[in-house]
N, CA and C atoms as a LAMMPS dump frame, in Angstrom:
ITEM: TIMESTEP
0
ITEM: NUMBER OF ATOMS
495
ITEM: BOX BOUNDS ff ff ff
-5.0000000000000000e+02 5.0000000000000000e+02
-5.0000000000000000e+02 5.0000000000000000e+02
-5.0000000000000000e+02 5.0000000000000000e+02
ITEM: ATOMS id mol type element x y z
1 1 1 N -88.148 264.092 138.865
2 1 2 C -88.428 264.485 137.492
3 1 3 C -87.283 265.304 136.944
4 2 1 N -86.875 265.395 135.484
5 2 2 C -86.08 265.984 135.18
6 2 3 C -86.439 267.443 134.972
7 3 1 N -85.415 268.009 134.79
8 3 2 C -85.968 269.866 134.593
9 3 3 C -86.478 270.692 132.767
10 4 1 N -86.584 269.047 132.117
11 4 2 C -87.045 269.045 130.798
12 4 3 C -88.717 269.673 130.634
13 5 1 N -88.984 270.356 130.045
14 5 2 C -90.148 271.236 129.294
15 5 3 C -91.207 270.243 129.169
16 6 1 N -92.159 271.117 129.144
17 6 2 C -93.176 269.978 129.277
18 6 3 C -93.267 269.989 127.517
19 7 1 N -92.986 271.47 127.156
20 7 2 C -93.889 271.298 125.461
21 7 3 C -92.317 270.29 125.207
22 8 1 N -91.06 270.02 125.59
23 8 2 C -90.364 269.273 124.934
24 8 3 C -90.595 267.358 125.353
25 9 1 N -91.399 267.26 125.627
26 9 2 C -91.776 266.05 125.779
27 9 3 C -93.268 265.813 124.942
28 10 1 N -93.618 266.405 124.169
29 10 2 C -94.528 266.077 123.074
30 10 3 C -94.46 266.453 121.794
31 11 1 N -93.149 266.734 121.81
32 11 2 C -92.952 266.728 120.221
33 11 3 C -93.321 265.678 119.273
34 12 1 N -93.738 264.938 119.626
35 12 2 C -94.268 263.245 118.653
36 12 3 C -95.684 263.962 118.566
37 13 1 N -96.397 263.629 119.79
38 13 2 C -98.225 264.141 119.518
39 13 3 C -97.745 265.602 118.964
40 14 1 N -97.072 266.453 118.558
41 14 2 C -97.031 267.601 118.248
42 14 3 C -97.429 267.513 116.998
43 15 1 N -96.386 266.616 115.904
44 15 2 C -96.322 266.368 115.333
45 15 3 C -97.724 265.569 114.25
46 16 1 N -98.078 264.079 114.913
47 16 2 C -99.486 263.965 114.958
48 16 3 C -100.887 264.683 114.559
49 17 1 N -100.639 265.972 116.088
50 17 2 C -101.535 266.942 115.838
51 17 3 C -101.295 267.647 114.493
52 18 1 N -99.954 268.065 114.171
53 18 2 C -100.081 269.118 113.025
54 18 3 C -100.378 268.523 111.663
55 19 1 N -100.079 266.878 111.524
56 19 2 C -101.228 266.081 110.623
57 19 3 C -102.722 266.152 110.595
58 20 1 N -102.86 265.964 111.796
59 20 2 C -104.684 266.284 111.923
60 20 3 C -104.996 267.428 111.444
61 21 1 N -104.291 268.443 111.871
62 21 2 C -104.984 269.715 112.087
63 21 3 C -104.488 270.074 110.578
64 22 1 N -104.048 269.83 109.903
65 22 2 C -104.075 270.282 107.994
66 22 3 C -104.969 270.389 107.511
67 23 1 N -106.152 269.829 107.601
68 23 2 C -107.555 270.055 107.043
69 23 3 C -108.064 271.76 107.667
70 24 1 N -107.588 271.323 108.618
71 24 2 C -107.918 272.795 109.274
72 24 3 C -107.415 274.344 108.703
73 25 1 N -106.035 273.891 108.662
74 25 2 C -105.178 275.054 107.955
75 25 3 C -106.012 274.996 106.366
76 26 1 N -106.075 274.121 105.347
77 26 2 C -106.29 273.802 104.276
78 26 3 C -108.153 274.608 104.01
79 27 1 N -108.718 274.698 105.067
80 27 2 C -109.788 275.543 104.938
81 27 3 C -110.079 277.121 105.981
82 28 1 N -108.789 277.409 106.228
83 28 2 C -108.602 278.653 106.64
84 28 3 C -108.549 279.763 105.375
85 29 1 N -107.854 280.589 105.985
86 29 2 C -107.663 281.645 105.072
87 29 3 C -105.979 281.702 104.981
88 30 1 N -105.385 280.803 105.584
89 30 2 C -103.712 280.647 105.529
90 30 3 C -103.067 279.849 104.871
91 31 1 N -102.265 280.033 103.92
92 31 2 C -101.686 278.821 103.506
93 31 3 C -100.666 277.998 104.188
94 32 1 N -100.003 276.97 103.94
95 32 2 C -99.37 275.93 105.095
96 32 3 C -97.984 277.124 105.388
97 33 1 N -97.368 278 104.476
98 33 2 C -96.459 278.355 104.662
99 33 3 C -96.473 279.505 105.745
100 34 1 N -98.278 280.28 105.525
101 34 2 C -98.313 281.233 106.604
102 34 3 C -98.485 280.626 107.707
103 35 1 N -99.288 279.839 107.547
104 35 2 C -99.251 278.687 108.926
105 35 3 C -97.968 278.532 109.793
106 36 1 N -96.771 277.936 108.986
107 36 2 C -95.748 277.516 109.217
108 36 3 C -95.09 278.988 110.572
109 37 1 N -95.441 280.185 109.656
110 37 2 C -94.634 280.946 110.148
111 37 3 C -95.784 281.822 111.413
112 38 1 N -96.755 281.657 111.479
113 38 2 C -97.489 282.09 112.647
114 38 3 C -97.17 280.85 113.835
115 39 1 N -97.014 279.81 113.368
116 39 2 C -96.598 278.66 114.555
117 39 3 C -95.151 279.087 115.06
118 40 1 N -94.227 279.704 114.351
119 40 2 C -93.319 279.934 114.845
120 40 3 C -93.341 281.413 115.876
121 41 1 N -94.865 282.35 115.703
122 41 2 C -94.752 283.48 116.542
123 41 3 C -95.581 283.055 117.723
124 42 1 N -95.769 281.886 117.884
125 42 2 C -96.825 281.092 119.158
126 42 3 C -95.891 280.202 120.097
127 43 1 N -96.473 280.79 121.128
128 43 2 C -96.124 279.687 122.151
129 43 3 C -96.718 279.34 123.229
130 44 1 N -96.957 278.02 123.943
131 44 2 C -98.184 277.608 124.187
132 44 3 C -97.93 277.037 125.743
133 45 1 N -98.566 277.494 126.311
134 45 2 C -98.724 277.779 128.401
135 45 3 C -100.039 276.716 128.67
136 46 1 N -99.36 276.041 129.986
137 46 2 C -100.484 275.575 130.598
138 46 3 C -101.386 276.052 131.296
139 47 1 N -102.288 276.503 131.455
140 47 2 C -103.082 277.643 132.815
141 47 3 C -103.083 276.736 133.291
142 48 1 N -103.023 277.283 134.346
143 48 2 C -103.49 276.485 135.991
144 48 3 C -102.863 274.756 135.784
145 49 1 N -101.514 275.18 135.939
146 49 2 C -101.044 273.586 135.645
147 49 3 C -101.763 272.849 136.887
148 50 1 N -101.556 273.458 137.689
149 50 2 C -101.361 272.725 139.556
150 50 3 C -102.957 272.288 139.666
151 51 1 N -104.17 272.645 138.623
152 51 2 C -105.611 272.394 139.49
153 51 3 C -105.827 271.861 137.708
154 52 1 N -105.879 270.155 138.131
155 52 2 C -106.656 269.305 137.334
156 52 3 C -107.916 269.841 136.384
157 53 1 N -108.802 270.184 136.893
158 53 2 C -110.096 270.665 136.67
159 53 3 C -110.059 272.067 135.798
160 54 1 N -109.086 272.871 136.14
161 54 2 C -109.415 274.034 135.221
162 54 3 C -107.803 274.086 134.033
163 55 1 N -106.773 273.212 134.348
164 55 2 C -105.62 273.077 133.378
165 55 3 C -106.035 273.114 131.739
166 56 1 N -105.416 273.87 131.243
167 56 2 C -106.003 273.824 129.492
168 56 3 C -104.446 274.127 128.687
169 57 1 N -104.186 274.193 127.902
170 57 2 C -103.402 274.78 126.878
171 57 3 C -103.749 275.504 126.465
172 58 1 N -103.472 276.649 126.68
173 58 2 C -102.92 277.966 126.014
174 58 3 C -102.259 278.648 124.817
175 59 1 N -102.788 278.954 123.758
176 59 2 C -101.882 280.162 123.02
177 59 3 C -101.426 280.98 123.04
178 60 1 N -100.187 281.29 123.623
179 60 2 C -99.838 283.018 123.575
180 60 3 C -99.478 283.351 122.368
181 61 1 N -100.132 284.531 121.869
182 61 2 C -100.524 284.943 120.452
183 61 3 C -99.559 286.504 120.518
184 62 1 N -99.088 287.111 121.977
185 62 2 C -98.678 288.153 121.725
186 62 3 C -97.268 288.563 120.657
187 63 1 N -96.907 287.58 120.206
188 63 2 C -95.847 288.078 118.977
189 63 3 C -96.472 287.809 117.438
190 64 1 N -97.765 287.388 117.214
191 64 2 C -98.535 287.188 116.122
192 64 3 C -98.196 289.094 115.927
193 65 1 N -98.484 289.6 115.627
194 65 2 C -98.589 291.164 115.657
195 65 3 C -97.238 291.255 114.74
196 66 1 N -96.598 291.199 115.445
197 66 2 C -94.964 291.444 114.323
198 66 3 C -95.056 290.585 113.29
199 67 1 N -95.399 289.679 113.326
200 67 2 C -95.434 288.787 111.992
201 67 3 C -96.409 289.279 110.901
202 68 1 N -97.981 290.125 111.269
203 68 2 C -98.857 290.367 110.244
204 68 3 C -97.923 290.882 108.646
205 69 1 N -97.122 291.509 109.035
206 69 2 C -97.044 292.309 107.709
207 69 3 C -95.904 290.929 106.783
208 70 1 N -95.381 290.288 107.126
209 70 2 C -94.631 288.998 106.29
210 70 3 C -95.869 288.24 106.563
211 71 1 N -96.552 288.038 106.854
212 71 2 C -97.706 287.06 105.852
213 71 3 C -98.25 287.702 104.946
214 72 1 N -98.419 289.047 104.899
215 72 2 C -98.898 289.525 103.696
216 72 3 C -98.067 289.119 102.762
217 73 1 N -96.726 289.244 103.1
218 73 2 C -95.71 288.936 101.499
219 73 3 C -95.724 288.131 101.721
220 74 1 N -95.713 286.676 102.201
221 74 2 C -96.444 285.655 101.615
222 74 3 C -97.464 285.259 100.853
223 75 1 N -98.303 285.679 101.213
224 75 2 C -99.768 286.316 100.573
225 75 3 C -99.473 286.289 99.077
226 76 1 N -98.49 287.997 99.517
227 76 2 C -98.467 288.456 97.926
228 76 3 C -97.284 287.486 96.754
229 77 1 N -96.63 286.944 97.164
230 77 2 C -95.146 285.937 96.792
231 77 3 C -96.422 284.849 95.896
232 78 1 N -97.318 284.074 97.041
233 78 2 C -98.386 282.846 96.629
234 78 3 C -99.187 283.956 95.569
235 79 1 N -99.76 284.864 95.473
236 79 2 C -100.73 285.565 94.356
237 79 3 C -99.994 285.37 93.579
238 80 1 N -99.231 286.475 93.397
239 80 2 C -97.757 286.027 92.405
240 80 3 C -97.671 284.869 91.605
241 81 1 N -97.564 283.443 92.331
242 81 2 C -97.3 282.458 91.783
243 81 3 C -98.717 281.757 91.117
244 82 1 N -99.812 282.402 91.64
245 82 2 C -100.771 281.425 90.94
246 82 3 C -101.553 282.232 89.769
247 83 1 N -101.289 283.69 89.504
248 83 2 C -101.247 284.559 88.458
249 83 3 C -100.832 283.906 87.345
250 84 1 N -99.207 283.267 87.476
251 84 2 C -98.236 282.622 86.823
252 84 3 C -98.914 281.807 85.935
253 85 1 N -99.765 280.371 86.991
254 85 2 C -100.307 279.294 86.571
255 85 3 C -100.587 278.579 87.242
256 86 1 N -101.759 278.614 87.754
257 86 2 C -102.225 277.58 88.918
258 86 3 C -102.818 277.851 89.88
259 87 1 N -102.854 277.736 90.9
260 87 2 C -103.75 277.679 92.129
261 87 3 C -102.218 278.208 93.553
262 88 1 N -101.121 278.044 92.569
263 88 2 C -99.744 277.821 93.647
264 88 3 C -99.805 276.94 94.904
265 89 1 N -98.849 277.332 95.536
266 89 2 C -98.766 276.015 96.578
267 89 3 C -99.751 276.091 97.801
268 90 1 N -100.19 276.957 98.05
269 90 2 C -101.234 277.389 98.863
270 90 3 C -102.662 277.293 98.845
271 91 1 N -102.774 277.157 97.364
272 91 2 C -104.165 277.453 96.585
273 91 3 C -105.075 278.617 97.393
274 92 1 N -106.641 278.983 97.285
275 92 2 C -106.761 280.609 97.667
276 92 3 C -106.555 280.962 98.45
277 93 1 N -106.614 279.985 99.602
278 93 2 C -106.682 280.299 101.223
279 93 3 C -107.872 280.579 101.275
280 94 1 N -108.767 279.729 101.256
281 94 2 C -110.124 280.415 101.756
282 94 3 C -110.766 281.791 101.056
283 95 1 N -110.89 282.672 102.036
284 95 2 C -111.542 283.669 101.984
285 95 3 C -110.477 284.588 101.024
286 96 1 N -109.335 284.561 101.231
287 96 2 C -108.15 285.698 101.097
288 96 3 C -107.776 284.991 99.743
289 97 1 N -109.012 284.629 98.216
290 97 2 C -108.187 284.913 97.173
291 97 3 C -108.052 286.182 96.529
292 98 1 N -107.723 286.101 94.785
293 98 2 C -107.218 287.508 94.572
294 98 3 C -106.387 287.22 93.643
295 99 1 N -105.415 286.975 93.596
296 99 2 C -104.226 286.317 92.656
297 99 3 C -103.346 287.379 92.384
298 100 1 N -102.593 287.313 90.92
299 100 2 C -102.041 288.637 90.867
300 100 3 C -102.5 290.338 91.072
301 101 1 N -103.388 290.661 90.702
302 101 2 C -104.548 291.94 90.31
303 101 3 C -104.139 292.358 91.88
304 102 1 N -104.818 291.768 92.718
305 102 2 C -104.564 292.364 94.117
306 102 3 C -103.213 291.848 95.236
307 103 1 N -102.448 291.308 94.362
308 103 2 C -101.171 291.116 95.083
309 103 3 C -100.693 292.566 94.539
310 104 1 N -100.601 292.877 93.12
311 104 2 C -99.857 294.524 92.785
312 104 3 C -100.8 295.545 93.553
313 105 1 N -101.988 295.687 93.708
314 105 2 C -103.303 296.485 94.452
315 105 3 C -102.259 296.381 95.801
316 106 1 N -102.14 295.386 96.371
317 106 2 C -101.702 295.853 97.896
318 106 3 C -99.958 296.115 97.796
319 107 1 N -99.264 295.788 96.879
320 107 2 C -97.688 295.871 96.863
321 107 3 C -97.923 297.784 96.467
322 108 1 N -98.723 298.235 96.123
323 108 2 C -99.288 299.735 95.838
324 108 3 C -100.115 300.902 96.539
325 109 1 N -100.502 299.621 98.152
326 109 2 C -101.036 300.31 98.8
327 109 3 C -102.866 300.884 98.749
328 110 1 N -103.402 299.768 97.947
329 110 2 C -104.282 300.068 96.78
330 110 3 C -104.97 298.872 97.67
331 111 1 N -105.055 297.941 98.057
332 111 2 C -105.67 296.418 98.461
333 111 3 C -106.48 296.601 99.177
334 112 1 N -107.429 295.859 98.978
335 112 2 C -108.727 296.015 100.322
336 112 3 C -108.112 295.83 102.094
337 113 1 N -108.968 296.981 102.739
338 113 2 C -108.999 296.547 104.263
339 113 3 C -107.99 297.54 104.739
340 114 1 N -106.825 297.465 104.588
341 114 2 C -105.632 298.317 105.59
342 114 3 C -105.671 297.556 106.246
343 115 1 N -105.504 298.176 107.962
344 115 2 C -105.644 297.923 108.985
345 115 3 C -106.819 297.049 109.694
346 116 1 N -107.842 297.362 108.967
347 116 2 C -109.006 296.477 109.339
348 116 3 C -108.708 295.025 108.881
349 117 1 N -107.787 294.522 107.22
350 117 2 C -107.266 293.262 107.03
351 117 3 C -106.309 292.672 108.058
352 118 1 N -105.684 293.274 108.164
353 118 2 C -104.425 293.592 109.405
354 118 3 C -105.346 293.018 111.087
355 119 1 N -105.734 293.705 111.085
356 119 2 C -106.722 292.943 112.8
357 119 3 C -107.648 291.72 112.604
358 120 1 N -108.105 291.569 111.161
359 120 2 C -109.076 290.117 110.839
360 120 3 C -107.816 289.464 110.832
361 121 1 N -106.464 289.354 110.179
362 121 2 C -106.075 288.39 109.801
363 121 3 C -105.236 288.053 111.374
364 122 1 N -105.32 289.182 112.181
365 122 2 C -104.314 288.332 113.475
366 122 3 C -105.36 287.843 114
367 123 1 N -106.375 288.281 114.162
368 123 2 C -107.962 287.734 114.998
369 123 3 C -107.916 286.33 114.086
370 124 1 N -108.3 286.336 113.407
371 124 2 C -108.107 284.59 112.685
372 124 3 C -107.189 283.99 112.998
373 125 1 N -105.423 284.363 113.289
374 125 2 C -104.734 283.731 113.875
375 125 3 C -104.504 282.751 115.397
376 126 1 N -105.019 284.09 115.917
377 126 2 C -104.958 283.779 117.137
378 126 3 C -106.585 283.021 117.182
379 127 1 N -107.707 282.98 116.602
380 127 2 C -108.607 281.523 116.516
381 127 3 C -107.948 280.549 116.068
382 128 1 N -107.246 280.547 115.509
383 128 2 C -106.595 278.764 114.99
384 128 3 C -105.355 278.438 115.776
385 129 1 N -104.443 279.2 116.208
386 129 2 C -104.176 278.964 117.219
387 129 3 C -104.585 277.985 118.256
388 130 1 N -105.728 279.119 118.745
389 130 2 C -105.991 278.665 119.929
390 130 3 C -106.588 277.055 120.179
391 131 1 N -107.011 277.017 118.302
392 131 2 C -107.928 275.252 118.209
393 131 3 C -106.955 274.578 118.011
394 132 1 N -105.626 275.106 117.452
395 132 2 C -104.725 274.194 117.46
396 132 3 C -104.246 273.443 118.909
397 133 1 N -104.211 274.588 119.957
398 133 2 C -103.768 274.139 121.346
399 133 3 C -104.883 273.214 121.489
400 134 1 N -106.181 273.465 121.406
401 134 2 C -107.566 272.63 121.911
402 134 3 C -107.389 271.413 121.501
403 135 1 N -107.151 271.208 120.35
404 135 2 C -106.814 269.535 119.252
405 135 3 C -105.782 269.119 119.891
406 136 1 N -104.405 269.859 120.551
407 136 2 C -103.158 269.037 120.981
408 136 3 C -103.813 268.669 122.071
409 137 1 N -104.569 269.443 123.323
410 137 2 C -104.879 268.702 124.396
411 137 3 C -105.551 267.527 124.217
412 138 1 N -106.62 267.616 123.28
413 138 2 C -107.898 266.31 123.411
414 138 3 C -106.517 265.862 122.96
415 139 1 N -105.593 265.613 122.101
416 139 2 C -105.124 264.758 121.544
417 139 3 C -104.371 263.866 122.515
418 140 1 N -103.668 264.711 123.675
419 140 2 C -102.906 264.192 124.28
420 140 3 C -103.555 263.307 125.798
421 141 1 N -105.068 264.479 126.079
422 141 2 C -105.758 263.228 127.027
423 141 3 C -106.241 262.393 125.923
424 142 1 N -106.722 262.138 125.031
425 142 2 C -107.11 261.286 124.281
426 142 3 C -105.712 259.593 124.236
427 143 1 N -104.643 259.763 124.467
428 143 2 C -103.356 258.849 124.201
429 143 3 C -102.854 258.77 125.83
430 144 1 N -103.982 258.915 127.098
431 144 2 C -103.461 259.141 128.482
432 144 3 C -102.223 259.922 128.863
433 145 1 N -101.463 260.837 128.179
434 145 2 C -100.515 261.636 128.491
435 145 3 C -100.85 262.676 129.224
436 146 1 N -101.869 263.916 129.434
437 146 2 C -102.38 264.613 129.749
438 146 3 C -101.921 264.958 130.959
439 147 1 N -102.079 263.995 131.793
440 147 2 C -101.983 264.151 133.437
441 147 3 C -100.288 264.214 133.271
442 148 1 N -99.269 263.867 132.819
443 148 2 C -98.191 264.012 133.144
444 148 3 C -97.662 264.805 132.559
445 149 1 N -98.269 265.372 131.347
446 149 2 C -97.914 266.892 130.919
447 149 3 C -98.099 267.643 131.976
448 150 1 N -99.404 267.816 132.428
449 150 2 C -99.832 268.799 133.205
450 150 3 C -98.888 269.055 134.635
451 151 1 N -98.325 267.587 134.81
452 151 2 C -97.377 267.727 136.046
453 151 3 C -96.34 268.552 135.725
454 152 1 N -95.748 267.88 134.421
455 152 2 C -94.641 268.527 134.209
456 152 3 C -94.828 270.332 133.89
457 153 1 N -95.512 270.517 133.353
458 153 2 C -95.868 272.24 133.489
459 153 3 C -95.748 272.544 134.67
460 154 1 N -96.204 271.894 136.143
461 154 2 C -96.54 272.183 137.489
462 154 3 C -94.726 272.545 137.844
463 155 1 N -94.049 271.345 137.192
464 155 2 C -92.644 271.555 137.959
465 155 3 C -91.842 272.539 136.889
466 156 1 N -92.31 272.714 135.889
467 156 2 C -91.099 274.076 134.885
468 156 3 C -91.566 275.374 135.404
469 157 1 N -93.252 274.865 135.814
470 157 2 C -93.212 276.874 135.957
471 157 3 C -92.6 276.937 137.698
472 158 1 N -92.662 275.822 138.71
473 158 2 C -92.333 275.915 139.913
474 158 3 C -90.575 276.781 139.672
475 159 1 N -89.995 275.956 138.885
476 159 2 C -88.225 275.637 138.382
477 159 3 C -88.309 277.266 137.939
478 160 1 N -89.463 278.03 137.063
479 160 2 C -89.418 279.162 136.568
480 160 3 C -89.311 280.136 137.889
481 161 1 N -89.86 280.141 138.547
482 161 2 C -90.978 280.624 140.002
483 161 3 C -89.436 281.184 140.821
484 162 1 N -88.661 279.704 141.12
485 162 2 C -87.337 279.957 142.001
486 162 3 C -85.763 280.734 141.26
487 163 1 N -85.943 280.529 140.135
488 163 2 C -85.156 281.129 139.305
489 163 3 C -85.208 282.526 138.894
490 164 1 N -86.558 283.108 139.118
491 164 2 C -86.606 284.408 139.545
492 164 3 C -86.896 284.832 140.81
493 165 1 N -86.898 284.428 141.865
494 165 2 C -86.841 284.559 142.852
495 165 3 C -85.405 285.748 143.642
């Protein structure tokens, strides 16, 4: 086997999945752009590559945290724009509308929640996340790939294992 990644051998079903899973984002509380940029603070582990039976995909969510406060200005950038005229490119996000009124409320320190918005909105992250990993797996045993992902996780984290050794 080569010493290639397992997540770099599904970039196609990656892809796939992040078609499917738009409905999903589209009735969150995120718009595609916060989306965009919480996928970029995720990265996603096989547990237990080596035992068939309990192997899953994983979210590691621990850099979601640095990102909370730039989704807010996203947040507030999309209020902004649909104040303007419209719904903007995001439209409400679910739960988290508001528009202009509480984009200046929180650019003022004034916005509902603090810190308590701040822990719902990474706690919601790291749930969609984690369904995002759930949808890539069915997706990928669903197309018989599964089992040779899972190998290949077996031999990057082995390749990881001796390299710190």
């Amino acid at each position: 086997m080569s010493n290639t990644s397992w997540t770099d051998r599904i970039v196609g079903e990656r892809m796939a999945v992040d078609q499917e899973f738009s409905s999903q984002i589209a009735s969150s509380r995120f718009s595609n752009q916060q989306w965009s940029l919480i996928m970029t603070a995720t990265e996603f582990e096989i547990e237990h590559p080596d035992d068939p039976d309990r192997a899953q995909i994983v979210a590691d969510t621990d850099k979601i945290e640095q990102i909370i406060p730039e989704l807010e200005n996203v947040q507030s950038g999309m209020g902004a724009m649909a104040g303007a005229g419209g719904s903007g490119a995001g439209g409400s996000g679910g739960s988290s509308s508001g528009g202009l009124v509480d984009s200046i409320k929180g650019a003022l320190g004034m916005g509902g929640g603090g810190a308590n918005d701040h822990a719902e909105k990474r706690e919601a992250a790291e749930r969609l996340t984690q369904a995002y990993a759930d949808e890539l797996q069915s997706h990928l045993e669903s197309k018989g790939r599964w089992e040779s992902v899972r190998e290949a996780a077996v031999v990057t984290s082995e390749d990881d294992t001796e390299t710190n050794s």
